[in-house]
C-alpha positions in Angstrom: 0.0 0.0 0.0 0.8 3.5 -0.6 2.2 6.0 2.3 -1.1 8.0 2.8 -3.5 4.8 2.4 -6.4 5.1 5.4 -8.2 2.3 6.1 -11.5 3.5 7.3 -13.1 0.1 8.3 -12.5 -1.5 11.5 -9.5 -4.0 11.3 -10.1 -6.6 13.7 -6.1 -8.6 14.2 -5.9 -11.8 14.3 -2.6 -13.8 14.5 -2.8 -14.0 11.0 -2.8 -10.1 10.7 -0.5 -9.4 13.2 2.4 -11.3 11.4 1.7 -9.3 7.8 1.6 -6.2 10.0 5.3 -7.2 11.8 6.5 -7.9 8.3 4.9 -4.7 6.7 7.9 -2.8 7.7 7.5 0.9 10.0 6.4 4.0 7.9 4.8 2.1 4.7 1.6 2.4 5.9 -0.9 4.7 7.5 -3.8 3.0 9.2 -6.5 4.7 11.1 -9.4 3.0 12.7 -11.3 5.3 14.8 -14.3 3.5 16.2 -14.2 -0.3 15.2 -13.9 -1.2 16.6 10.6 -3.4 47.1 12.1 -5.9 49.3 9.7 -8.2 50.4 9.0 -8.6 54.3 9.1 -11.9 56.0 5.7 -12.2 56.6 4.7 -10.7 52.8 2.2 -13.1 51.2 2.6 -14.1 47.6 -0.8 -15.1 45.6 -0.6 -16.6 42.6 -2.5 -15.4 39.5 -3.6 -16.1 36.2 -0.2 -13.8 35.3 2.5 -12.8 37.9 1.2 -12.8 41.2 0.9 -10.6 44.0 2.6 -8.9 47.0 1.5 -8.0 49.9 3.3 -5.9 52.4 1.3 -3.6 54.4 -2.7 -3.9 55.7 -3.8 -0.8 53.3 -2.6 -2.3 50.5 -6.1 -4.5 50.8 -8.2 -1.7 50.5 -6.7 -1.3 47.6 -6.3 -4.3 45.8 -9.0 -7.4 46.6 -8.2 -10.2 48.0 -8.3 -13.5 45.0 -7.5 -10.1 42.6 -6.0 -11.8 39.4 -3.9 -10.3 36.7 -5.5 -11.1 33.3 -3.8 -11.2 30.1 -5.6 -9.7 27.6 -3.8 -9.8 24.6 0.3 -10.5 23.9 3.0 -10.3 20.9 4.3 -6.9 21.0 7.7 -5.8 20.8 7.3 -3.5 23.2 3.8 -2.2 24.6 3.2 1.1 26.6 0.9 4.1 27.4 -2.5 2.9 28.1 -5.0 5.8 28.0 -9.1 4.8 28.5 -11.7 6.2 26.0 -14.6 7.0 27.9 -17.1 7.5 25.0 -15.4 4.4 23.2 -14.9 2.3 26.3 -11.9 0.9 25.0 -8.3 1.6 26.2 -5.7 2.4 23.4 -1.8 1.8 24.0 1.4 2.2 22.4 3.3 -0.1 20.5 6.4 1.2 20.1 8.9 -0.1 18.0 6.4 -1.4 15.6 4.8 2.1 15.5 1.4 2.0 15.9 -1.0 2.6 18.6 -3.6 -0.1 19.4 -7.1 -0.7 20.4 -8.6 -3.1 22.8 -12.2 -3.4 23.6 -14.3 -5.7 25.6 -16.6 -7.9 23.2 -14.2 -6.7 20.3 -10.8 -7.6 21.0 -7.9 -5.9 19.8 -7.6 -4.0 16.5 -5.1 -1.2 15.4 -6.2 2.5 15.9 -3.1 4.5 14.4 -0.2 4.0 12.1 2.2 5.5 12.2 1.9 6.8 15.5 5.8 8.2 16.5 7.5 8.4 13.8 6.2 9.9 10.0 9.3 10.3 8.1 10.1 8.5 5.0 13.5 7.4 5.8 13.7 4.1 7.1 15.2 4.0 10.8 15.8 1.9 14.0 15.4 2.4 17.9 11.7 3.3 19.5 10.2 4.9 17.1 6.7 5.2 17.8 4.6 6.8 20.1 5.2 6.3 24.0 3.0 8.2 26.3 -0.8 8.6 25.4 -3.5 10.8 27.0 -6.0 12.6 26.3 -6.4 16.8 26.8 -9.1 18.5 28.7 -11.4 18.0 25.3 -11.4 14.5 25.1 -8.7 14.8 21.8 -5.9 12.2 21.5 -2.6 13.5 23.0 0.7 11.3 22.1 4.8 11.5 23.1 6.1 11.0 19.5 9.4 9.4 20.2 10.3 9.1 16.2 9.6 12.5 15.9 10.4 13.7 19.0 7.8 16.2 19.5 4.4 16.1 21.6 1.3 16.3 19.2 -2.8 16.1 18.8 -4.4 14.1 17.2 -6.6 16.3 15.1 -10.1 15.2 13.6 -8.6 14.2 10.3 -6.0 12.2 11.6 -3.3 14.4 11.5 -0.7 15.5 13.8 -0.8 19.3 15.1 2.7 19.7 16.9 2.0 20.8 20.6 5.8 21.0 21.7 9.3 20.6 19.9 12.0 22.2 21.1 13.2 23.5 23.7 15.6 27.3 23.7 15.9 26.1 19.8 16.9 22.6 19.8 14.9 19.9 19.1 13.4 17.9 22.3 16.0 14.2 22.5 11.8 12.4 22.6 9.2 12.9 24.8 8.1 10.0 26.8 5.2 10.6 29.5 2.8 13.6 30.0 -0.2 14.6 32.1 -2.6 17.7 32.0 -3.0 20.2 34.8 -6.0 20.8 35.6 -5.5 24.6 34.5 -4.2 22.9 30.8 -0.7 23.4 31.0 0.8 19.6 29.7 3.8 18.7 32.1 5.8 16.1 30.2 9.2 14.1 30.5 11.9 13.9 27.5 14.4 11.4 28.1 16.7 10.3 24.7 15.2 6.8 24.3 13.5 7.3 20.8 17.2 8.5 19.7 18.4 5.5 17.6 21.8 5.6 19.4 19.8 7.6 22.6 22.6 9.3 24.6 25.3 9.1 22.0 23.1 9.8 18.9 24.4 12.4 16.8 21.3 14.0 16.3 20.8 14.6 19.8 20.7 18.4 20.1 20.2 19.3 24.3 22.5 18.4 26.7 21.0 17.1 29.3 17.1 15.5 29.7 14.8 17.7 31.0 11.3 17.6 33.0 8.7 20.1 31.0 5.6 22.5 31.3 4.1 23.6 28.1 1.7 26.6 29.5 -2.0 26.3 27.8 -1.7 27.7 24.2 1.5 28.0 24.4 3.9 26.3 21.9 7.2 27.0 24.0 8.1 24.7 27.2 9.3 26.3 30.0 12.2 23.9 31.7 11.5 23.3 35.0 14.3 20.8 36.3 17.3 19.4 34.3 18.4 17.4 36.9 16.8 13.9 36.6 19.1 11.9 34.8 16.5 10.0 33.1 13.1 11.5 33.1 10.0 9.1 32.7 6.5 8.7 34.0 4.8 11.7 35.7 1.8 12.2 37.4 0.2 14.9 40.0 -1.1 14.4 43.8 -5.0 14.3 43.6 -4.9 18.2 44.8 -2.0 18.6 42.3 0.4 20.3 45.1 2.4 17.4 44.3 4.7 16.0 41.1 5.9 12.9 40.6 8.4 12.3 38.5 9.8 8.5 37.7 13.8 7.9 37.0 14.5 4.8 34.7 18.6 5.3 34.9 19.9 1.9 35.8 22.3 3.8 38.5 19.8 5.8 39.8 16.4 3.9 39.3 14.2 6.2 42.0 10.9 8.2 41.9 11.3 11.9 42.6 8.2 14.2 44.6 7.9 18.1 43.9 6.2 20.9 45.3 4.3 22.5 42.4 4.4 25.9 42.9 1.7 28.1 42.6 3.2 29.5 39.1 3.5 26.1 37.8 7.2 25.9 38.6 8.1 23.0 40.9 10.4 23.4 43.8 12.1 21.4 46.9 13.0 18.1 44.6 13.3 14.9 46.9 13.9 11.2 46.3 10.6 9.7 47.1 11.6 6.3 46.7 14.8 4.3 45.4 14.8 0.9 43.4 17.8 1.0 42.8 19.5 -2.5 44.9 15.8 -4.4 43.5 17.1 -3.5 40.4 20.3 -4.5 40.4 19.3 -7.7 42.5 17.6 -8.6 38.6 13.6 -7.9 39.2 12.4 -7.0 35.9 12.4 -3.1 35.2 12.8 0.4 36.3 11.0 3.1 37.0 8.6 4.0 33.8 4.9 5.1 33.7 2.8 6.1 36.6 -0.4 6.6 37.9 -2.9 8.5 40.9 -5.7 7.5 42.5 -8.2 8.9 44.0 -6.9 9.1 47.2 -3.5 9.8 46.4 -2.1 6.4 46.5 0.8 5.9 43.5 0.4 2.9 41.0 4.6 2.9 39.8 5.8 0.7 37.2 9.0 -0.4 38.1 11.1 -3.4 39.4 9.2 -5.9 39.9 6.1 -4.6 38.5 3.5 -2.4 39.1 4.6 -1.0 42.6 1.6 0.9 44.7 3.1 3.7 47.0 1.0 5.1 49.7 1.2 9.1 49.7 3.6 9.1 52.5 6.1 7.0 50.5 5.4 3.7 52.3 5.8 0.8 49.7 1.7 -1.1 50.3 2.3 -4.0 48.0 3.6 -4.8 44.0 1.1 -6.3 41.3 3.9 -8.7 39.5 3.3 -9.1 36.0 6.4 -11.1 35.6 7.5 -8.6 33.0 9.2 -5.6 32.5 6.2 -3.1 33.2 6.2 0.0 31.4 3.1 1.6 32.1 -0.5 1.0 33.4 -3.3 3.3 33.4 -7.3 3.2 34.7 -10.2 2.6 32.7 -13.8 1.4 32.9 -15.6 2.9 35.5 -11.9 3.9 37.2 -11.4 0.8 39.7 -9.7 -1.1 36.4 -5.7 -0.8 35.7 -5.1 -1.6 32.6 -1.1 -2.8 32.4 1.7 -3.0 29.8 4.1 -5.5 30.4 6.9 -6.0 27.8 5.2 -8.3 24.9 2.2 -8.2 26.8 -1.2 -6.0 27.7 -3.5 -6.8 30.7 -5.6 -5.5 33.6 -6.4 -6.2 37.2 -9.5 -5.0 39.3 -9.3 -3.2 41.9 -11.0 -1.0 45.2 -10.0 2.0 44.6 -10.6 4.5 41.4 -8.0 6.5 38.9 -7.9 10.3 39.5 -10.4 11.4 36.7 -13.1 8.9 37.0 
C-alpha cells in the first residue's frame, strides 16, 4: 500500500494479521481506525494469579487491591507495549506499541484492533530504535494527545488524523523524545523527554540538548518552559490528587528512584526529593525500572517499576507490587476507574481493583 492509504473500516487482528503487519515494515503504511472497533518482608504473602502474582506488604494495601485479585492477560505479541490511555465514549483503552509504530485498540466484546499508524514516527527514511509513540493521554477536550518518540515532538491528534505539533523544542533545539505527560488541571501539559526514541539515545548524533529535561508547556502556548534538568533519566509523571504534588519517575539503571515536587503556585516546581529508590531491587535482577505512573483517587501511587507495578501510599510507604512477571512500562485506569489496565513488555493486561484512577 501506498504511504497516505487510510483504512477506514475497522481491522479486527488476528494472529494471522499481526504477522503481515510485523513484516509490513515501520512507515509504509498509515492506518486509522477510529471507532471499530521493594524488598519483600518476612511475613509478605505471595498469591498466585492467572499472570505474575501478588505482593503483599502492608494492611492498606487490601483496600486497595482485593483479595483472590487476578492479573489477566488480555492480549500479547508486542515488541514493546506502553501508554494505556481509556476512552470513555469508546470504552476501549488504546496503547502504544512502540517499536512497531502504531497505537492499538482493545475493547471488551471486540478484542484488539489497530487504531493509528504511524503513531511516532512519519518520516520516509527508514530508521531503528523506539520509534513510535510512547505516552498517550488525552487533553481536557477529550482529543488524542501522544509522546512522539520518532519524531520527537508532543502532538494532537486532530479530527482528520493528522498531527498538530504541541511541543518541539526547547531554547531552539529539538526535544531528545518525549516520553510521558499529564494535564493540569488549569491545561498546562507537564511532560518528561528522556533520549530513548534517539536510535543511538545518549550518544546519537542527532541529539541536540545536553541534558534530559522535566517540561511545562503553559496552555496555548507552543514554547516549554524547563523546569528541572536534573533527573538523569526523566520518565513517568503524574500529580497528587490536589495537584500540590509531582511525581516524576527515573528509569537510569544507577539511579532507578521516583522523585516528589512541590508545584508551585506559578506552575514551577520546587524542593526536589527522592521519594523512593529501586535502585538494589534493580540490580538484584527484578524485571524493570522506573517508567509510567499513575494516581488514585486518594492519592495512592500505582509505579511501574522493578518488579512490576509498585503501589506507593502518599507518605512514601511501599503497600504491596502487582507482579506481572514482566518488565512493566506503564499501566493506566479505565472502565468505570477501579480497572488498571497494564503493559508489560510483549504483553497488555488489567487487574480490578477498590479504589478508582484520578479522573473517573
Amino acid at each position: 500500500m501506498k504511504n497516505s492509504t487510510r483504512l477506514s473500516t475497522r481491522l479486527s487482528v488476528s494472529l494471522s494479521a499481526i504477522i503481515l503487519l510485523l513484516s509490513a515494515g515501520c512507515a509504509e503504511v498509515e492506518f486509522r481506525i477510529g471507532t471499530p472497533r521493594g524488598v519483600r518482608g518476612d511475613k509478605a504473602a505471595a498469591e498466585n494469579t492467572g499472570m505474575g502474582k501478588i505482593i503483599r506488604l502492608d494492611p492498606r494495601f487490601d483496600d486497595l487491591v482485593p483479595k483472590g485479585a487476578v492479573i489477566e492477560k488480555l492480549a500479547g505479541g508486542f515488541a514493546w507495549s506502553e501508554g494505556p490511555v481509556w476512552l470513555p465514549n469508546e470504552k476501549a483503552v488504546l496503547f502504544s506499541d512502540i517499536p512497531n509504530n502504531r497505537v492499538m485498540r482493545w475493547k471488551d466484546g471486540e478484542g484488539l484492533s489497530i487504531y493509528l499508524r504511524p503513531a511516532g514516527y512519519t518520516g520516509k527514511k527508514a530508521r531503528g530504535g523506539e520509534t513510535g509513540s510512547n505516552g498517550l493521554l488525552l487533553d481536557p477536550a477529550g482529543n488524542l494527545v501522544l509522546c512522539q518518540h520518532g519524531d520527537r515532538r508532543v502532538s494532537r491528534l486532530r479530527k482528520d488524523w493528522s498531527f498538530e505539533p504541541l511541543a518541539t523544542h526547547y531554547d531552539g533545539k529539538r526535544l531528545n523524545s518525549p516520553n510521558d505527560a499529564i494535564f493540569h488541571s488549569n491545561g498546562d501539559l507537564y511532560f518528561t523527554d528522556p533520549p530513548y526514541g534517539l536510535e543511538k539515545r545518549m550518544d546519537d548524533p542527532a541529539k541536540e540538548l545536553d541534558f534530559q529535561g522535566v517540561y511545562r508547556l503553559p496552555k496555548g502556548a507552543s514554547d516549554p518552559i524547563l523546569l528541572t534538568k536534573d533527573v538523569t533519566r526523566p520518565n513517568g509523571i503524574g500529580f497528587s490528587p490536589d495537584e500540590k504534588k509531582l511525581y516524576v519517575a527515573s528509569s537510569d539503571t544507577e539511579k532507578a528512584i521516583w522523585m516528589v515536587y512541590d508545584v508551585q503556585g506559578d506552575g514551577s516546581i520546587a524542593n526536589g526529593k527522592i521519594f523512593f529508590d529501586s535502585t538494589a531491587w534493580f540490580k538484584e535482577g527484578r524485571p524493570g525500572l522506573p517508567d509510567g505512573l499513575k494516581v488514585d483517587q486518594e492519592g495512592n501511587i500505582f509505579a511501574t517499576g522493578p518488579g512490576g507495578v509498585l503501589v506507593f501510599a502518599p507518605d512514601g510507604t511501599h503497600l504491596g507490587t502487582i507482579e506481572t512477571g514482566q518488565k512493566t512500562a506503564n499501566c493506566g485506569f479505565g472502565d468505570d476507574g477501579s480497572v488498571l489496565y497494564m503493559t508489560a513488555d510483549m504483553f497488555f493486561c488489567r487487574i480490578k481493583l477498590n479504589t478508582r484512577g484520578l479522573g473517573f
